[in-house]
N, C-alpha and C positions, 0 to 999 in steps of 0.2 A: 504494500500500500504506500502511497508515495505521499511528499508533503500536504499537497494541495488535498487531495481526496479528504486526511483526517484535517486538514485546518474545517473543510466543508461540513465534516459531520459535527466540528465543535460548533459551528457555527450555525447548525442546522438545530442543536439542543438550544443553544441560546438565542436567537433570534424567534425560532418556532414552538417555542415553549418555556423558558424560565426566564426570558426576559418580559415578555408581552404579561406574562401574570404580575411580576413585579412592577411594571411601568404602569398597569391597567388599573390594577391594588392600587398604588399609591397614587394615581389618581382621581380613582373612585373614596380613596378616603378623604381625601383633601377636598374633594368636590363636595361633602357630605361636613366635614369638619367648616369649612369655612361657610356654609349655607350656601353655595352654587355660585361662585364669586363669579365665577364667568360669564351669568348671565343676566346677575344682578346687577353688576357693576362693566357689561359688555357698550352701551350707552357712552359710560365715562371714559372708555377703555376706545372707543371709536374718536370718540371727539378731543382727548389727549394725542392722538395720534395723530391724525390728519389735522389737527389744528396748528399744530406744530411745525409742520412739514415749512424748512426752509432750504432751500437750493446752496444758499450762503449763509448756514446759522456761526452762531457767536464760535470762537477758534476755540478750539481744542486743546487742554494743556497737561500740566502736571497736576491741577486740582480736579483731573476730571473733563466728562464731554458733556454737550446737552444731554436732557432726554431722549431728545428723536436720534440724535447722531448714536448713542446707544445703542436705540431700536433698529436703525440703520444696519449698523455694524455685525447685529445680532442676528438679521433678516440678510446679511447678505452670506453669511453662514448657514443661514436653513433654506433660503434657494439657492439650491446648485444641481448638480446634475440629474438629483435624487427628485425633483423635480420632474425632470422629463423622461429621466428611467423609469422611477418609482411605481406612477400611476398605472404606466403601460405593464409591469412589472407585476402589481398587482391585478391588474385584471388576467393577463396573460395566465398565470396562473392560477387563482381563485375567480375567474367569469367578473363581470359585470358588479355584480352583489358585497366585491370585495371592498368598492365606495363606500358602501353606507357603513362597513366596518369602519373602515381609514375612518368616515368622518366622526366616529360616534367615539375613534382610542382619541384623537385631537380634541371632540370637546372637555372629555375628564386632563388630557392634557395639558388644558390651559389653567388649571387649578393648578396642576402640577407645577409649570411654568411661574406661574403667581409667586409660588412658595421658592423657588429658586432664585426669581429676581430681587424677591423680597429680602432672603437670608442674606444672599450676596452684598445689601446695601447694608443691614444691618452689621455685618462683620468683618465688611470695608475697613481696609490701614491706610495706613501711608509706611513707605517706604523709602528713604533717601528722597523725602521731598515727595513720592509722588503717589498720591490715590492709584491705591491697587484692590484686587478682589477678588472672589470666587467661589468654586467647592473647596479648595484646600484650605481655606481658611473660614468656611461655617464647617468643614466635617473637625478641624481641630477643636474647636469651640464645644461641637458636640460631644467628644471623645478625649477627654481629658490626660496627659499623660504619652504612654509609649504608645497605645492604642491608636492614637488620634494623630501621631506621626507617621503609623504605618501607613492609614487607611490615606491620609492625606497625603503621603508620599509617594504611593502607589496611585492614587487618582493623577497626581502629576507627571507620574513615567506613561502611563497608557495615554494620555491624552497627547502627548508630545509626539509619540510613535505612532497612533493612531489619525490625526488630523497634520499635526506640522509635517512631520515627516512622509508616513505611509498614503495619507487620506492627500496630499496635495500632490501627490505625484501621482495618484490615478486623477485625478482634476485635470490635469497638462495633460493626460493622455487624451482626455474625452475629447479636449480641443483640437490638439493633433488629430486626433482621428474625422472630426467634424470638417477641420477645414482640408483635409486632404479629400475629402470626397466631393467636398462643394465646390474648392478653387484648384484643386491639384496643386497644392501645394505643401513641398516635401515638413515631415512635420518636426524633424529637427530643426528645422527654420524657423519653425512657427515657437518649439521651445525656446527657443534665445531668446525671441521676440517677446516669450511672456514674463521668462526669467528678469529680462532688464525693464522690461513694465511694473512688475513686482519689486523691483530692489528701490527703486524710486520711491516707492511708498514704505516699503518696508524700511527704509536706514531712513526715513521723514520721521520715524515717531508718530503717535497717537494722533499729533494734527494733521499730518497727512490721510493718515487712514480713515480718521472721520470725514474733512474735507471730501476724501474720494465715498466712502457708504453717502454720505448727505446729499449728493449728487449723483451718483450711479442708480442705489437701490432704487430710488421712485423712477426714474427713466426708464430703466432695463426692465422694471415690473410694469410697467403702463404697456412698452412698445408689446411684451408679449401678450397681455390680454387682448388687447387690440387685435392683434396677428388672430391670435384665438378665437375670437368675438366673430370675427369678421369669416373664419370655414364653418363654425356654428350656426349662425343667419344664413348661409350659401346653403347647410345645409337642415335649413327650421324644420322640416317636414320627418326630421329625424328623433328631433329633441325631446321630443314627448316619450315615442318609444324608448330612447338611453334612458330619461329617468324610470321609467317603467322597469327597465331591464335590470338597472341600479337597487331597486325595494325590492324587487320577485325574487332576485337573485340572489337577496343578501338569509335568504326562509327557503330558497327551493332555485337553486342551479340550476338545475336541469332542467326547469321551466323557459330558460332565458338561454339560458348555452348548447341546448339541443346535442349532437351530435358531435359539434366541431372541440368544445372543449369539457373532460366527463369531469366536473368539481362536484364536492357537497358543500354541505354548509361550514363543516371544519375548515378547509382550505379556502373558502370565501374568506372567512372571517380571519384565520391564521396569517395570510397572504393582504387583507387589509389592513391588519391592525401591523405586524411587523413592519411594511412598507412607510406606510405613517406615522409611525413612531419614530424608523430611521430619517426621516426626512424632516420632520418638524422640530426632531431634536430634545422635545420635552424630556427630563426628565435625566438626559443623559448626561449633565454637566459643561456642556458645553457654553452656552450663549449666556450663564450669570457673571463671564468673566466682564460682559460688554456695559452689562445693567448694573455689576457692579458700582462703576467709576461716574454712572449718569449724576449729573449736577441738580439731587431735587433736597426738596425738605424735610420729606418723611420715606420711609422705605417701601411703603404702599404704595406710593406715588409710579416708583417701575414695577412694582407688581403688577399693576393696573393696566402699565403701557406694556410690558413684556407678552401680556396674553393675545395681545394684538397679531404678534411676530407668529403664532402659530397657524392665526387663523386664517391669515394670507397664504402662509406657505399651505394650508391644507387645504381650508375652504374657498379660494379662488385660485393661487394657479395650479394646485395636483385636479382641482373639480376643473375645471379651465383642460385641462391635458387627457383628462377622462372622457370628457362631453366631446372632445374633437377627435379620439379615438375610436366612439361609439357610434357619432353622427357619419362620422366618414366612410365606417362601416369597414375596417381593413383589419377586423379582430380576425385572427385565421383559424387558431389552436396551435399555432408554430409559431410563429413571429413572438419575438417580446422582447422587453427593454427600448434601449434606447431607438432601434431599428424599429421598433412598432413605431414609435413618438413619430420616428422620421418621415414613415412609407403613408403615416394620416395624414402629416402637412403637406409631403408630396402630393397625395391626391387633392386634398382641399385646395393645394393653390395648383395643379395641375392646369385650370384655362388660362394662367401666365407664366409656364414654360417649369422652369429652374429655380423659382424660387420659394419652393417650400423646405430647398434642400441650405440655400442660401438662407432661408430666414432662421433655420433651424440653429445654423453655423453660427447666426450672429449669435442668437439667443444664447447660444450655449455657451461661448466665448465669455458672455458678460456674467451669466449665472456661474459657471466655472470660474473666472477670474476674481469675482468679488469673495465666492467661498475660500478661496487663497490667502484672498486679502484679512476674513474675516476668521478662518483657521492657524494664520497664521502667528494673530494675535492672540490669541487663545496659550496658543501654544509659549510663545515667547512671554506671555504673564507668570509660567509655570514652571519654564527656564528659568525666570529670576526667584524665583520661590525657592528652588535646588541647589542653583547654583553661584546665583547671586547677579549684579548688573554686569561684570565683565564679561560674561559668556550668551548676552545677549545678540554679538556679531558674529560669534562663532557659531551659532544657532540660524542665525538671517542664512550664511553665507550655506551650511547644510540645507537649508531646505529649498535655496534657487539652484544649487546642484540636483536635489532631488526633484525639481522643475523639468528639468532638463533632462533627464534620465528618461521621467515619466511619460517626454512626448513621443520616444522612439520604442520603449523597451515592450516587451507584453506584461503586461501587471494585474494576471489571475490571481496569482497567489498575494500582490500586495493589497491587492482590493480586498481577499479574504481575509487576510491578517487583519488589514486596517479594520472590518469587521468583527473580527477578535477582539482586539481593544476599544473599541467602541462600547461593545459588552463588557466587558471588564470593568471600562470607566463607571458604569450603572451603577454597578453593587453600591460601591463608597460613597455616592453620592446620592443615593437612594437612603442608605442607611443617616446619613447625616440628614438627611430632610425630616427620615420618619421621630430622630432622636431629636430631633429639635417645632415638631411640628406644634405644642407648646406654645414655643417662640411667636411664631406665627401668627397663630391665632389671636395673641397678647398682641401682637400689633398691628392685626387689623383692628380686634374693637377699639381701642388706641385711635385710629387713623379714623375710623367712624366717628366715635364720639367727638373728638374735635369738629368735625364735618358738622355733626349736627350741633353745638354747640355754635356755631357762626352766623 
């Protein structure tokens, strides 16, 4: 048996069964624990968000970023490729039905999310001058001692290997791989190209990187709805039947997927909740490093904005990716992943040539690059946590090597890995949410009360 095959089976226990109970659990409690934050407080959580939205918000420093440029930052980390794989990925597998999973693991998600951006502000440092944050420093808090260094030093090796390292060199491949089919263009090329695009932001420091989320995320996300919107209406006479096939299918596959793909309801549901969990990121540790640093006044406040980040990435553009998969009608029983996404735009924009192969390209280019940008930081807040500030360039300079690697090489086995520690990162940070959920709770009524008190 050879590497890849058992990284696959590890990855097939954890993805398709011990992590989706975990992420599902603690979001179903937190949803319950906090009285349904999500939908209580979805209202305030909308209008924090797009109220905010500035093209050129206030700069970015060592005390911290806005709120939005956070949000930004966070959201350009959970759209990336898993975005345009994802949805196709789950339907491809679990039918039609595997939606209304995806969307039902993201609603309990955004509670999840809540309590992530929440902690993160609460147990916010400073560090050599500069506002820092994360799971490594709510799971210390929770975990008193040697315990609380393990789990926290352990959530900083896997997230490092997982997103800086592993997880951004299958990103440079995706694009490589996009634009050599779009423009024929060799994708060693196109690695340089992204390599020295990313060094520019990455040795800029945090103001760089917010400056680039605060302007990219809302552009890169508009242009693709748009793209989206637009083979959806071409193809309206379709839309009714997807959402049909979406509910049938999530209670009775075989109702919807006939012949071409044999699912039940285990595999709807296993195949959307996995799919969407990796893609929205709840719960995994990743995006409280962004909400951390946000410049508010109470820790509720990115709670509030943070639940936003999920429901973009799930409920418009993975629903967005889904509805142009179904309407287009290119679901085979063989096709999946990214080649499903590609061969739907292909047909939708098929009466103008080449460019559903080109629009794909761009797409991806921006959603890949920004997760680089947004992975990157992640990773490098957790470098200085280990290792301290001098090994912050020695870290930069690893991972535009590992840019570079990623456009040319085949990255089965790093894609699998990086899903390894993607899993890994959960536990610890799962465990610190649950041991501090407490916390949490104390400061929303906290954050309420004053609300109502005004």
């Amino acid at each position: 048996m050879d590497l890849l095959t058992i990284v696959k089976q590890i990855n097939s226990f954890f993805w398709n069964f011990l992590l989706i109970f975990l992420l599902c659990g603690t979001g179903i409690y937190f949803t319950f624990k906090l009285k349904f934050i999500q939908v209580r407080k979805f209202k305030e959580s909308f209008k924090r968000t797009f109220g905010n939205i500035k093209l050129r918000g206030d700069k970015a420093g060592k005390d911290g970023m806005s709120s939005f440029q956070s949000l930004a930052t966070a959201i350009a980390a959970q759209v990336g490729t898993g975005n345009l794989a994802g949805a196709a990925t789950a339907i491809a597998s679990g039918g039609p039905g595997a939606i209304f999973w995806m969307w039902l693991s993201a609603f309990f998600g955004m509670s999840t999310i809540f309590a992530e951006a929440t902690l993160s502000q609460k147990y916010k440092t400073v560090k050599n001058g500069e506002v820092t944050g994360g799971p490594v420093y709510y799971i210390s808090a929770a975990f008193k001692g040697k315990l609380g260094k393990i789990l926290a030093g352990a959530f900083a090796v896997f997230i490092i290997l997982a997103l800086g390292f592993m997880g951004n060199m299958v990103q440079s491949n995706s694009i490589g791989t996009a634009f050599e089919t779009a423009f024929n263009i060799n994708p060693l090329i196109v690695g340089i190209i992204v390599a020295i695009l990313a060094s520019f932001i990455f040795f800029g420091g945090r103001q760089k990187i917010a400056a680039f989320t605060e302007k990219v995320v809302p552009v890169m996300a508009l242009f693709y709805i748009l793209g989206s919107l637009i083979i959806i209406f071409l193809n309206f006479s379709n839309i009714f039947p997807a959402f049909k096939a979406i509910f049938i299918g999530a209670f009775n596959p075989t109702a919807v997927a006939g012949g071409v793909i044999g699912v039940t309801v285990k595999e709807a549901l296993r195949y959307g909740v996995s799919r969407g969990l990796f893609s929205n990121e709840a719960g995994m540790g990743s995006t409280p490093h962004a909400h951390a640093i946000a410049k508010v006044k109470h820790p509720c406040d990115q709670g509030i904005v943070a639940m936003m980040g999920v429901f973009i990435d799930t409920f418009v553009i993975l629903t967005l990716t889904a509805l142009v998969i179904l309407t287009t009608g290119v679901l085979d029983g063989n096709t999946t992943g990214i080649t499903l996404t590609q061969n739907a735009f292909a047909k939708g924009f098929s009466a103008f040539g080449n460019i559903g192969n080109i629009f794909i390209a761009i797409c991806l280019f921006f959603f890949a690059f920004s997760t680089i940008i947004g992975w990157y930081f992640f990773g490098e807040t957790n470098i200085k946590y280990l290792l301290g500030e001098k090994a912050k360039k020695i870290y930069a300079f690893i991972v535009l090597l590992f840019i570079v690697a990623g456009s040319v090489l085949k990255v089965d086995l790093v894609w699998e890995l990086a899903d390894t520690f993607n899993g890994l990162m959960v536990i610890p940070n799962l465990l610190g949410l649950l041991a501090l959920s407490g916390v949490v709770i104390k400061l929303l009524k906290d954050f309420e009360s004053r609300k109502d008190s005004l």
